[in-house]
C-alpha positions in Angstrom: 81.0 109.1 99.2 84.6 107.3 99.8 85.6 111.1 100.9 88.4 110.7 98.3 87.7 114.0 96.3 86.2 112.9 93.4 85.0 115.6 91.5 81.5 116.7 90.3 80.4 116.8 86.9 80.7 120.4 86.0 84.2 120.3 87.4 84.8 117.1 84.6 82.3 118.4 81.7 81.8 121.6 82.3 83.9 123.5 79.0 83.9 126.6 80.7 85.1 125.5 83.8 88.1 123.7 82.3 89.0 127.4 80.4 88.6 129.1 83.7 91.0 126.4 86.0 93.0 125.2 83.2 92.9 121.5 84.6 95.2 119.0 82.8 93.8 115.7 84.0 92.6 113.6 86.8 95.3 111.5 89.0 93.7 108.2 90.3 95.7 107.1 93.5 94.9 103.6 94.9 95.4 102.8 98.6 95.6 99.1 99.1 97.4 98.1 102.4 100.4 98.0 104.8 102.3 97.2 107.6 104.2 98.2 110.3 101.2 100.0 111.5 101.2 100.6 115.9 98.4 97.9 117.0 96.7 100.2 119.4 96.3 103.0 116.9 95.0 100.8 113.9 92.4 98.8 115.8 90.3 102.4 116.7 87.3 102.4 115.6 86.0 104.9 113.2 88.9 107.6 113.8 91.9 105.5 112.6 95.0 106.8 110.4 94.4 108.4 107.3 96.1 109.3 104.1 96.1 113.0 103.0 97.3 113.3 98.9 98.5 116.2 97.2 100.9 117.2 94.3 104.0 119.2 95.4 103.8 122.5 95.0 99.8 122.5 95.1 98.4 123.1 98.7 94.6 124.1 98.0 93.5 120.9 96.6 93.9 117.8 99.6 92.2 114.5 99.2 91.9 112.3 102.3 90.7 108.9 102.4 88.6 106.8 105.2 90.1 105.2 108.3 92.3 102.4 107.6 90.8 98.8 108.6 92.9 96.4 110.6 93.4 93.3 108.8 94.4 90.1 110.9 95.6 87.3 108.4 93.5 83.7 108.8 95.3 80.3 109.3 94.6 78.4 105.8 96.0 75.2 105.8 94.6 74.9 102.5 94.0 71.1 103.4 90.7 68.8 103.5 90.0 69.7 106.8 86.7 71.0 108.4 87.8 74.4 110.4 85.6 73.3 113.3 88.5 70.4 113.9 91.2 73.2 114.2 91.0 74.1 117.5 89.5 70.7 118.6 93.2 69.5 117.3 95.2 72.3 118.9 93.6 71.2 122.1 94.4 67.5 122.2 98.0 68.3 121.8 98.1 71.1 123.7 96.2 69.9 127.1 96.1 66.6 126.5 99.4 66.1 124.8 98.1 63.2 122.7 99.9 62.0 119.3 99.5 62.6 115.3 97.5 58.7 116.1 95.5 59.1 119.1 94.0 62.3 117.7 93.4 61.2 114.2 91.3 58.2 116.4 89.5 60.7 118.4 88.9 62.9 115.3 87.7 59.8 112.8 90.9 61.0 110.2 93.9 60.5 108.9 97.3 60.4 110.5 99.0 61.8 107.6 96.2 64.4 107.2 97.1 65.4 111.5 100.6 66.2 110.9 100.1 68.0 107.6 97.9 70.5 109.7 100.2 70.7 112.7 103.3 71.2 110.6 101.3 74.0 108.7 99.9 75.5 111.5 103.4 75.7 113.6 104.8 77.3 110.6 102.0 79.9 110.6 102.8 80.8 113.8 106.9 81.0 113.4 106.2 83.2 110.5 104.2 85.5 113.0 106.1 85.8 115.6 109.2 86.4 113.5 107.0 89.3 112.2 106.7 90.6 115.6 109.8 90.4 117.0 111.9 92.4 113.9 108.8 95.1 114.0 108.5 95.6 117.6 105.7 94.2 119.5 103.3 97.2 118.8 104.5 97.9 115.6 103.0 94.5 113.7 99.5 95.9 112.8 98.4 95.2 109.3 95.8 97.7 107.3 94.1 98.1 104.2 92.4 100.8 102.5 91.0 99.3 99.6 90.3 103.1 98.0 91.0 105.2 95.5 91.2 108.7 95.7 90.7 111.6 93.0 93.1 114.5 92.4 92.4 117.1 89.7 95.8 118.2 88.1 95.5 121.9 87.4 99.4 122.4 85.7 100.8 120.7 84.1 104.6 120.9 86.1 103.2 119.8 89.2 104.9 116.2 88.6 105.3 115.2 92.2 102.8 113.2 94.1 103.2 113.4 98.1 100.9 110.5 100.4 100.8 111.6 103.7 100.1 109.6 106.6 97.6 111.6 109.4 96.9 110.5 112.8 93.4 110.7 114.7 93.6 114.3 115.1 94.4 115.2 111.5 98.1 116.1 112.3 100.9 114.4 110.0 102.4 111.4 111.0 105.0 111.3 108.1 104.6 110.8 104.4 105.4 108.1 102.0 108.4 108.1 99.1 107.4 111.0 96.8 106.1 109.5 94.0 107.1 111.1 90.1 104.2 111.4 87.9 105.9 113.2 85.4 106.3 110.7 82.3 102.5 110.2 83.1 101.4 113.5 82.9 103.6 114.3 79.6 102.0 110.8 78.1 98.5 112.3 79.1 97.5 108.2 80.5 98.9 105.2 81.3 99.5 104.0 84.6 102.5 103.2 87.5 102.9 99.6 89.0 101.7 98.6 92.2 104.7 99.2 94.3 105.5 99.5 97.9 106.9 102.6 99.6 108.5 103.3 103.3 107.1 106.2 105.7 109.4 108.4 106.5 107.8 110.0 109.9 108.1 113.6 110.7 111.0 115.7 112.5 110.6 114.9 116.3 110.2 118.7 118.1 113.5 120.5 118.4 116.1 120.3 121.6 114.8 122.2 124.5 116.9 125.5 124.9 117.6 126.1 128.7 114.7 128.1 129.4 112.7 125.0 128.5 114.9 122.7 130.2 114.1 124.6 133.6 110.4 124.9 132.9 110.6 120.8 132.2 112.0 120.4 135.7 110.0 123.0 137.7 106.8 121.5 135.9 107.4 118.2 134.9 103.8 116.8 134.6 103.3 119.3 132.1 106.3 119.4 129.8 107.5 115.7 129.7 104.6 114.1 127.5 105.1 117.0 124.9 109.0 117.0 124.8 108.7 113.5 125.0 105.7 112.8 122.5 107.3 113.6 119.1 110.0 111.4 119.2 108.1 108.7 120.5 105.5 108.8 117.4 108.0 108.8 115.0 109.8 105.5 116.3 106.2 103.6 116.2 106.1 104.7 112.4 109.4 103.4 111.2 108.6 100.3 110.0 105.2 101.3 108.2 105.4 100.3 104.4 102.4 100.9 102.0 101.4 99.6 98.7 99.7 102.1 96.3 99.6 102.6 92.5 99.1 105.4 90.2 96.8 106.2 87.3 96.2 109.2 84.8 93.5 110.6 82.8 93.2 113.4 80.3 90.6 115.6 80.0 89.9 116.5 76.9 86.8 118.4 75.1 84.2 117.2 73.8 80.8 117.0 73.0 78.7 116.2 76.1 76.6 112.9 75.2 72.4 112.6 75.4 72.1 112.5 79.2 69.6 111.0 81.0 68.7 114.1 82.5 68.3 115.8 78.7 66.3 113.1 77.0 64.0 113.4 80.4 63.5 117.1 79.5 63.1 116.5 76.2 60.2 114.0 76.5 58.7 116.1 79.5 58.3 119.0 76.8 57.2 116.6 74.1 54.3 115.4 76.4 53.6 118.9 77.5 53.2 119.5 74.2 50.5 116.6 73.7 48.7 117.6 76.7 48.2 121.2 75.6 46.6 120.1 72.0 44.4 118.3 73.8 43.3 120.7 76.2 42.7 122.8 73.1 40.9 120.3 71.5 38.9 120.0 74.1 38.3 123.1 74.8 37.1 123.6 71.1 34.3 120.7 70.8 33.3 122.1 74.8 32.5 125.6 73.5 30.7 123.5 70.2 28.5 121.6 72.4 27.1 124.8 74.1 25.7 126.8 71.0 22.1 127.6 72.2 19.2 126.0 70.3 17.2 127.7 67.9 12.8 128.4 68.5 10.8 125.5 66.9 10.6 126.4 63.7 13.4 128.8 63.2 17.6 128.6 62.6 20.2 130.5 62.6 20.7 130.7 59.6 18.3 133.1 59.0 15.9 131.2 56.5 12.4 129.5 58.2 13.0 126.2 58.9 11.6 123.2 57.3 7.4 122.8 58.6 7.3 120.4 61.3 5.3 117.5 60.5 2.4 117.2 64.1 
């Protein structure tokens, strides 16, 4: 269980259940990955962020997904090169400050093959640290989801899709570009490109009237983190940008196919079936078997019984 909300079968097959809750369809949102994500936050383990979806205008059914995984890219030079020699490299030109020639002699390769690496792997790290400084130095986290969550579409107007991002204690972060289903819903399938929407964080708390401004200065330990707290999460979340994409599925009736479950019934009863002839059968030549016998020279039948020779 991906805790995405995927439904049960009666909710999907069930023809009764689908006159009852008039569902429409079922809305498939995928949850690939993103940046921009505060490093601290996406490297907890097993209570990470979250994404909560819902259609606008629809608050009983929420789907939320797992924790989001931190994803650190790998250096791939993409060049004949053993990965056991990367760091042996960085160190001769880092410690010992030897040349592309003295370290393709210590390392038994080319000179050509040496700078191809360094130039790769300086560029690597120029890209990164680019990356760092315009998202902020906590703010360069990368995450993936990798999940696909299930949302049943009850009415068909509701033709607004809303991903919001929640934080380790389930409160909401901000929410992601509202996303229009509608052409998908009138179509009844199809699917939306993978695109990539911003977070737009949540309001940071109101201004403190003056009665609040006093109580901040009489008690400062206590009011400052909490005046202080909203506005300070939704900086962090600025620069968080998420790819997802979009699919839709009818429901439509039909009749249900031979289950496993019903051909398992159905050859249960067939070899109850079998079993009770037999026991019958048996039964039968059992009762047979135990007819008493009839006094030497006599039957049943009534009529004296053929002499017996002595």
């Amino acid at each position: 269980d991906l805790v995405s909300g995927a439904p049960t079968v009666s909710e999907l097959t069930g023809k009764s259940a689908r006159k009852r809750n008039g569902l429409v369809g079922l809305l498939l949102v995928e949850l690939h990955g993103g940046i921009g994500f505060p490093g601290e936050v996406a490297s907890a383990l097993g209570r990470g962020l979250r994404w909560q979806c819902r259609l606008h205008g629809d608050v009983t059914k929420l789907v939320q997904s797992q924790p989001g995984r931190l994803h650190r890219e790998d250096f791939e030079p993409h060049l004949p090169l053993p990965r056991i020699l990367f760091e042996v490299i960085d160190r001769l030109q880092a410690e010992d400050g030897l040349a592309c020639d003295d370290i393709a002699d210590i390392t038994n390769l080319s000179p050509d093959l040496v700078k191809q690496y360094l130039e790769a792997r300086d560029e690597f790290r120029r890209k990164a640290e680019e990356q760092r400084q315009q998202m902020g130095e906590d703010m360069s986290a990368e995450m993936r989801w990798q999940q696909t969550l299930h949302l049943l579409v009850k009415q068909q107007g509701l033709a607004t899709l809303i991903v919001e991002l929640l934080d380790q204690e389930n409160h909401v972060i901000g929410k992601l570009e509202e996303i229009d289903v509608h052409q998908l819903l009138h179509d009844g399938f199809g699917a939306l490109p993978r695109m990539t929407l911003k977070l737009s964080p949540g309001e940071p708390p109101p201004a403190a009237s003056g009665q609040s401004r006093l109580a901040s200065w009489l008690f400062p330990y206590c009011s400052k983190p909490v005046l202080a707290g909203g506005a300070r999460a939704s900086g962090r979340y600025r620069g968080v940008q998420m790819e997802v994409s979009v699919r839709f599925q009818r429901l439509v009736s039909g009749q249900a196919p031979r289950t496993v479950a019903a051909a398992a019934s159905i050859a249960s009863s067939e070899a109850g079936s079998r079993r009770k002839q037999r026991e019958t059968a048996l039964v039968e030549e059992r009762a047979g078997s135990a007819r008493p016998l009839a006094p030497r020279g006599c039957s049943f039948s009534g009529l004296p019984a053929a002499p017996v020779p002595v």
